[in-house]
matplotlib code that plots the C-alpha trace (Angstrom):
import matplotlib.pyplot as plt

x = [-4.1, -7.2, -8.0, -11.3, -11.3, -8.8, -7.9, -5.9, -3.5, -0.8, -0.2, -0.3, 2.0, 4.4, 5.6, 6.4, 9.1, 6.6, 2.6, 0.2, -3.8, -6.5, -9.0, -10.4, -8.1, -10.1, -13.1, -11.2, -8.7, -10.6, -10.2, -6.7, -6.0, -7.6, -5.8, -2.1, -2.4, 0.9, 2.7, 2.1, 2.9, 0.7, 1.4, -2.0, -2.1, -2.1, -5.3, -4.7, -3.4, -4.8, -0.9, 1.7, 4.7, 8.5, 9.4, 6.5, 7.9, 11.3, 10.2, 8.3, 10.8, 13.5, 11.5, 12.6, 16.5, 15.5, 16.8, 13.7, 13.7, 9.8, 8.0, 7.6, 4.7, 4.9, 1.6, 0.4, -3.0, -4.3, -0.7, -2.0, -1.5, 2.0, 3.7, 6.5, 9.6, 7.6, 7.3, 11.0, 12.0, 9.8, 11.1, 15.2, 13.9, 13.2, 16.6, 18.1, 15.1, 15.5, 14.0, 11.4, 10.4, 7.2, 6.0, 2.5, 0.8, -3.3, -4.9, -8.6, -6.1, -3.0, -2.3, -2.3, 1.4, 4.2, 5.2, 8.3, 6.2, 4.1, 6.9, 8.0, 5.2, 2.5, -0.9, -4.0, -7.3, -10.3, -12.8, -15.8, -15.4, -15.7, -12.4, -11.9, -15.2, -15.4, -14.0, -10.9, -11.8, -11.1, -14.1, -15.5, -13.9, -10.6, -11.8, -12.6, -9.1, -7.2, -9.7, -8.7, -4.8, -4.6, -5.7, -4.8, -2.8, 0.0, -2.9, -5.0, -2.1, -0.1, -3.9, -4.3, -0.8, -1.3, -4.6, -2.9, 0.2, -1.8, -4.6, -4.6, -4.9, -1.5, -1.3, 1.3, -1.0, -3.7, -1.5, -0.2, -3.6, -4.8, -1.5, -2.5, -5.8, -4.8, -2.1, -4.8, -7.2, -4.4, -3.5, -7.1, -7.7, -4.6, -6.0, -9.5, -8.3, -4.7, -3.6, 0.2, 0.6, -1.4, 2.1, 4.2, 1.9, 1.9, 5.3, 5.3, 2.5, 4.8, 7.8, 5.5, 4.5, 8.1, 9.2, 6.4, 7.0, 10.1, 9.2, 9.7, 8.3, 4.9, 3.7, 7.0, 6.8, 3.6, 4.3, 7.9, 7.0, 4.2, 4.5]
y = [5.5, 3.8, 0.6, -0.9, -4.7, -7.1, -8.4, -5.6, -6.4, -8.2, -5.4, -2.5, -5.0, -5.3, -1.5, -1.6, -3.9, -3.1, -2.3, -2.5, -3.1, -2.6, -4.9, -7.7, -10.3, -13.7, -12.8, -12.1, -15.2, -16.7, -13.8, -13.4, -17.0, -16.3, -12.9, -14.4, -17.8, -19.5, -16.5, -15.8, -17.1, -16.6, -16.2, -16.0, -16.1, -19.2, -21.0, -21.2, -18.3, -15.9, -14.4, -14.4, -15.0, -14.0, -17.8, -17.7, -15.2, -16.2, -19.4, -17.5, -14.6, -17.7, -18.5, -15.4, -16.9, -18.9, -17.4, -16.6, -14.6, -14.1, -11.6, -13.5, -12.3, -12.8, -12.2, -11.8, -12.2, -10.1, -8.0, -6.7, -9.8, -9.8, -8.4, -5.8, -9.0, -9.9, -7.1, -5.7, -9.7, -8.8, -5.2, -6.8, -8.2, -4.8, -3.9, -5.3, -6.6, -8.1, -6.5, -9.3, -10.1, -8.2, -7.8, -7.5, -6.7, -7.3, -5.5, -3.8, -1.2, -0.3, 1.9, -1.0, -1.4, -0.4, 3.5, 1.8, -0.3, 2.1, 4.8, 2.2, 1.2, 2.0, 2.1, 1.3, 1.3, -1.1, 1.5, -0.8, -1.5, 2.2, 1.8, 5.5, 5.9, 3.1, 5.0, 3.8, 0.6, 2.6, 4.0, 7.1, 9.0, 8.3, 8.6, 12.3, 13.1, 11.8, 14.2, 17.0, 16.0, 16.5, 19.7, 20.8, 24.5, 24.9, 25.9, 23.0, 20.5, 21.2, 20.4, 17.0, 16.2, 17.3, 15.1, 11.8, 12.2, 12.4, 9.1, 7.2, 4.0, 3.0, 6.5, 5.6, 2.8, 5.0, 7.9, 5.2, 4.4, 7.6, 8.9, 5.5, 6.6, 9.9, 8.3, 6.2, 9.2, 11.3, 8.6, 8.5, 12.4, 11.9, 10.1, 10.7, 15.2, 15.0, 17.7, 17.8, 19.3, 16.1, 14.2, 16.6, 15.9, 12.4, 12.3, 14.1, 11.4, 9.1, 9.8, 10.7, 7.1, 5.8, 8.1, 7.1, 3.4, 4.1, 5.2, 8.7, 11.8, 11.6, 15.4, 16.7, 14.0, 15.4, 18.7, 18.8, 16.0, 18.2, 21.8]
z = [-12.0, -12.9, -15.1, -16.4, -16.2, -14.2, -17.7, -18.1, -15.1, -17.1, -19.3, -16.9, -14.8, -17.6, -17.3, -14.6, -12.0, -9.0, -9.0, -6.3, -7.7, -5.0, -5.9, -3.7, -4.9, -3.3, -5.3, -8.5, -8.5, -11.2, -13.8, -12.9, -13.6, -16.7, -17.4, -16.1, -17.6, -17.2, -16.8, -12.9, -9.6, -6.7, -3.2, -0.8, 2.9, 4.9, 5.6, 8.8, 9.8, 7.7, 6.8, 5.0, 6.8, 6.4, 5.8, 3.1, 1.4, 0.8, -0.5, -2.9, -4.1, -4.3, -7.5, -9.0, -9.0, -12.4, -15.8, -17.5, -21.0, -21.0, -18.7, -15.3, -12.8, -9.0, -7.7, -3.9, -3.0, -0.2, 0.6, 3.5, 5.2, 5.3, 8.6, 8.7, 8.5, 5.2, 3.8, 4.0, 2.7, -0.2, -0.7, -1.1, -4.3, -5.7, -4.9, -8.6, -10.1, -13.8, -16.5, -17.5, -14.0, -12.5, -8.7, -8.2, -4.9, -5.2, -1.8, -1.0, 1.8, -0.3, 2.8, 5.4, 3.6, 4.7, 3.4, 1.6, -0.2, -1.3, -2.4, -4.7, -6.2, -9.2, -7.4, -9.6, -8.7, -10.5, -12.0, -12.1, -8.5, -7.5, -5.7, -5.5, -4.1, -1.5, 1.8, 3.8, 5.6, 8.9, 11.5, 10.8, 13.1, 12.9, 8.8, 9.9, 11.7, 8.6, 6.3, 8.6, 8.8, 5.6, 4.6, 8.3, 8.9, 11.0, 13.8, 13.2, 12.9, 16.4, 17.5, 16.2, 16.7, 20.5, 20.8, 18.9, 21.6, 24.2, 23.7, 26.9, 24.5, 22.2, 21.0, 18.4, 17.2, 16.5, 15.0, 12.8, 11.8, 11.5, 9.0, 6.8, 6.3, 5.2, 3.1, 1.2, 1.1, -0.6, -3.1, -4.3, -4.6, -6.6, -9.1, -9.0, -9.4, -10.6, -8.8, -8.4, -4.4, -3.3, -4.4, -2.3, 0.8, -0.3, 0.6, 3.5, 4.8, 4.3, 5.5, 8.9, 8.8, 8.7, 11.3, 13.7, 13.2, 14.1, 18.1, 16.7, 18.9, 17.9, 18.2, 17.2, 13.5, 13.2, 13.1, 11.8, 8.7, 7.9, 8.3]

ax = plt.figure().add_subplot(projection="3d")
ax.plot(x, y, z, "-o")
ax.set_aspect("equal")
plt.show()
């Protein structure tokens, strides 16, 4: 889905117990102040680190424990920052969340996130920043192989899956990267065409990144999740 301005966030938040915006949330921090107002609590990475870690988290979703009656906005600044331990510490809050409380994710990579995350989630992405336009933050080749994953036949597809299994370098680090590529490619020829079997391979893309993240077969994932 798109949106036009970042002071629509709050509204387009409110629908929903979960969204993910990919913006670039440092230079915008100012207008979401603005849009917020006293309605949102932010979470950004350490300045040190550059992350946002499990401990940080926690600290952060324990705010959500008040008894609130007005809509309630936990916001994190630059998601992508949060490692896998974060991530699933954030996701248990989703489990039962209240009516009036809303999680937001702000991220320029929504498909640096984990693939539970995103199958959770609303995606938006800013208009006026060409979002759907800009291309994966990823090199161009690997950009390429995720291109051809995705429209790959069975032919084409127990190829790549045979040359990502056999990389001399981290081969499961690269698929990884590769099937998040595609996975953020997909979402935005969702949006930008509407086309409904782009959702069906949507979810085939993830469910591939879950299995490989979980030491699964890579050629046999790539193939099976896929065909």
């Amino acid at each position: 889905m798109f949106f036009n301005s970042l002071a629509e966030l709050p509204a387009l938040a409110r629908k929903t117990n979960f969204a993910i915006f990919a913006i670039n949330p440092f230079k915008a921090k100012i207008e979401l102040n603005k849009a917020f107002k006293s309605s949102a609590l932010f979470l950004e990475p350490d300045e040190k680190t550059g992350k946002i870690s499990v401990e940080m988290v926690r600290d952060f979703t324990n705010k959500t424990l008040t008894t609130e009656t007005t809509d309630r906005f936990f916001v994190v600044l630059n998601a992508e920052t949060m490692n896998d331990s974060a991530e699933n510490a954030f996701l248990k809050n989703l489990e039962e969340p209240k009516n009036n409380h809303h999680f937001v994710l702000l991220t320029k990579t929504p498909s640096a996130l984990l693939p539970t995350i995103l199958s959770r989630a609303q995606v938006f992405f800013l208009k006026e920043t060409d979002g759907l336009k800009r291309p994966v933050e990823v090199s161009e080749k690997t950009r390429t192989l995720a291109r051809e994953l995705l429209v790959a036949d069975s032919k084409k597809l127990i190829a790549i899956a045979s040359d990502l299994a056999k990389k001399k370098d981290n081969p499961r680090g690269y698929a990884l990267e590769v099937v998040g590529a595609a996975i953020e490619i997909t979402y935005k020829s969702y949006f930008a065409t509407g086309q409904e079997n782009l959702l069906k391979k949507l979810k085939k893309f993830l469910a591939l990144y879950e299995n490989l993240e979980k030491n699964g077969h890579i050629k046999l994932h790539i193939v099976a999740d896929m065909l």
